[in-house]
PDB file of N, CA, C and O in Angstrom, chain B, residues numbered from 101:
ATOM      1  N   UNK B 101     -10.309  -2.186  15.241  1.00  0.00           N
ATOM      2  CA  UNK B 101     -10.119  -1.092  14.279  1.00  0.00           C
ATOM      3  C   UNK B 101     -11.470  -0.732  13.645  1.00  0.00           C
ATOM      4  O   UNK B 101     -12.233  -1.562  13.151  1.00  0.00           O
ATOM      5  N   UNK B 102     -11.696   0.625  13.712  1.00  0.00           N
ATOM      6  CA  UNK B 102     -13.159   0.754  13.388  1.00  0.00           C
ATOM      7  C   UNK B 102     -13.102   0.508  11.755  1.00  0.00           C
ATOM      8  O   UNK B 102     -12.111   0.524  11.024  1.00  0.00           O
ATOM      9  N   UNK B 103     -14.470   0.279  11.425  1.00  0.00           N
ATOM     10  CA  UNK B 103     -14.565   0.398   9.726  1.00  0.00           C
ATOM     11  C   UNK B 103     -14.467   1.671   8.978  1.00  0.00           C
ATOM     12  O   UNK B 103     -14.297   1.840   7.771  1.00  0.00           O
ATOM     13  N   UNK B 104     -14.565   2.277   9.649  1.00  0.00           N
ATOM     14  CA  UNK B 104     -14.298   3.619   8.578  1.00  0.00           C
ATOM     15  C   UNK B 104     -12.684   3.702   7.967  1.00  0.00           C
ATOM     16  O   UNK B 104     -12.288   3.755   6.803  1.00  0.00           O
ATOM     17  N   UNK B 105     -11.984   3.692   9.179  1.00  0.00           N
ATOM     18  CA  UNK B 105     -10.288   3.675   8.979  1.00  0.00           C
ATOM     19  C   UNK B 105      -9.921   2.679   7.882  1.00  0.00           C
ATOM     20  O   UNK B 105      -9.272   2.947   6.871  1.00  0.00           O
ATOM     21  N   UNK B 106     -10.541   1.226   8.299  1.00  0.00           N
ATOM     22  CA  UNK B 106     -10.225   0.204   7.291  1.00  0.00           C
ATOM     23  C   UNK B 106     -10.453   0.967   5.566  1.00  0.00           C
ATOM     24  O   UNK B 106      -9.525   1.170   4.783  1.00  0.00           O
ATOM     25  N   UNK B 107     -12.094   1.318   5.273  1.00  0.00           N
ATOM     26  CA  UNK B 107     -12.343   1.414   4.532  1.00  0.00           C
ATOM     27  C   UNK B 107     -11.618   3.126   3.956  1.00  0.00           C
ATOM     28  O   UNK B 107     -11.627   3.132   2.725  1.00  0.00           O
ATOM     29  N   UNK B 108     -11.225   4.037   4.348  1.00  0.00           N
ATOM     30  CA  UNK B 108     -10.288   5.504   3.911  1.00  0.00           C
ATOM     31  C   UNK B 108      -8.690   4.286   3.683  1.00  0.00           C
ATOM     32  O   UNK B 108      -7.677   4.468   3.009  1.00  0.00           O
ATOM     33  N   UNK B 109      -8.825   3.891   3.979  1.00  0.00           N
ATOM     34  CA  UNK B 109      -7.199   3.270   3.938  1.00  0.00           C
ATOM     35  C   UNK B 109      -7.089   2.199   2.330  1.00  0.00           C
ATOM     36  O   UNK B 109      -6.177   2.024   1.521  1.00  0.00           O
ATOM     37  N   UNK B 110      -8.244   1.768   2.413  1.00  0.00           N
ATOM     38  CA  UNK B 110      -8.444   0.547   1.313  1.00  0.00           C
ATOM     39  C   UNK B 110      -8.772   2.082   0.045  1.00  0.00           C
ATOM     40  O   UNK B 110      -8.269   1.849  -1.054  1.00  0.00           O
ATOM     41  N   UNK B 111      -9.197   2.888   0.096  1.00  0.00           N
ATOM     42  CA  UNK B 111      -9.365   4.311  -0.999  1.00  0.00           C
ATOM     43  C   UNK B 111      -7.961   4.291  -1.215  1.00  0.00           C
ATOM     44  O   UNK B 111      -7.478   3.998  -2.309  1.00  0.00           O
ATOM     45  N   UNK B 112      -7.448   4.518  -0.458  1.00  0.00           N
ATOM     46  CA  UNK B 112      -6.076   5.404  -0.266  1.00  0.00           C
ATOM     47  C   UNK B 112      -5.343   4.627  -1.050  1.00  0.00           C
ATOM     48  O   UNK B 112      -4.577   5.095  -1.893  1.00  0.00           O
ATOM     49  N   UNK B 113      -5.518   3.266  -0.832  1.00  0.00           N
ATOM     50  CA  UNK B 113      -4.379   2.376  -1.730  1.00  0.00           C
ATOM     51  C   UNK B 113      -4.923   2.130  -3.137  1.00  0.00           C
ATOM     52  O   UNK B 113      -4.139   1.959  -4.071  1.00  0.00           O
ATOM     53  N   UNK B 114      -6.177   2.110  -3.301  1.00  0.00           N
ATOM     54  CA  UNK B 114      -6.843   2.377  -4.524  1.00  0.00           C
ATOM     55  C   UNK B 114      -6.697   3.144  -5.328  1.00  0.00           C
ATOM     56  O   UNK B 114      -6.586   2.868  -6.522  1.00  0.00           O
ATOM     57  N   UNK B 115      -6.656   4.624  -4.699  1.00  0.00           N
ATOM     58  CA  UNK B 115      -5.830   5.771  -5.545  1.00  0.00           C
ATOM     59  C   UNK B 115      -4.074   6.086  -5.693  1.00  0.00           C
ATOM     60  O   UNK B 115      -3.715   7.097  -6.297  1.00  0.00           O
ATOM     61  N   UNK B 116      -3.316   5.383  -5.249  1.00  0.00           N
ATOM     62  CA  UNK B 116      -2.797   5.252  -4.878  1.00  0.00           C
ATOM     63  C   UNK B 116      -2.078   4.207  -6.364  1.00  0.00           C
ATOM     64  O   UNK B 116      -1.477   4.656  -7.339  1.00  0.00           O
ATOM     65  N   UNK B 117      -2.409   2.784  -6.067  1.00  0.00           N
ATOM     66  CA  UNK B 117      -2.269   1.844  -6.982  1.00  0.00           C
ATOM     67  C   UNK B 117      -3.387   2.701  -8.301  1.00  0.00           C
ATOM     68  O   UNK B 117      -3.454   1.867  -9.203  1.00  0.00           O
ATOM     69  N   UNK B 118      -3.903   3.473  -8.559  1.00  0.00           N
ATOM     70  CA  UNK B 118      -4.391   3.923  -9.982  1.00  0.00           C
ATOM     71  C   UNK B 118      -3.314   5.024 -10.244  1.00  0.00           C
ATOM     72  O   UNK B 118      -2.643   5.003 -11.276  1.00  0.00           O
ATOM     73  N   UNK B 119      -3.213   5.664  -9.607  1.00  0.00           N
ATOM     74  CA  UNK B 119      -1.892   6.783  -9.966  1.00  0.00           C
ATOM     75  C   UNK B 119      -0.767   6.106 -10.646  1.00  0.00           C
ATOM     76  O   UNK B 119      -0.373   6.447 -11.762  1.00  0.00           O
ATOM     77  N   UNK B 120      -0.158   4.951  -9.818  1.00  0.00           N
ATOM     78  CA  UNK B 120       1.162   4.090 -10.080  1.00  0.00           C
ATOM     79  C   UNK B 120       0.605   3.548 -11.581  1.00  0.00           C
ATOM     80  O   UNK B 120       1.512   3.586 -12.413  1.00  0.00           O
ATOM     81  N   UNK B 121      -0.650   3.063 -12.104  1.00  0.00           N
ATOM     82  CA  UNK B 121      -0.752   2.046 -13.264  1.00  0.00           C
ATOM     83  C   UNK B 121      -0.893   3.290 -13.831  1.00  0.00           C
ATOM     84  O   UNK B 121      -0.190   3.228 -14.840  1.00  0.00           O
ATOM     85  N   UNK B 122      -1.381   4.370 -13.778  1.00  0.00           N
ATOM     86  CA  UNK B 122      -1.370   5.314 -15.217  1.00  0.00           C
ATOM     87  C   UNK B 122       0.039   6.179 -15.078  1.00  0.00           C
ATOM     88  O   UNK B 122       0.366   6.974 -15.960  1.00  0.00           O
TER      89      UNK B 122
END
């Protein structure tokens, strides 16, 4: 799995889990 995918995916849940806590 290339690193880019890993790393847009690890954002994604980042924004993702900040949306859900605010």
């Amino acid at each position: 799995m290339p690193v880019e995918i890993i790393h847009s995916e690890s954002i994604i849940k980042a924004s993702c889990f900040r949306n859900v806590k605010v």
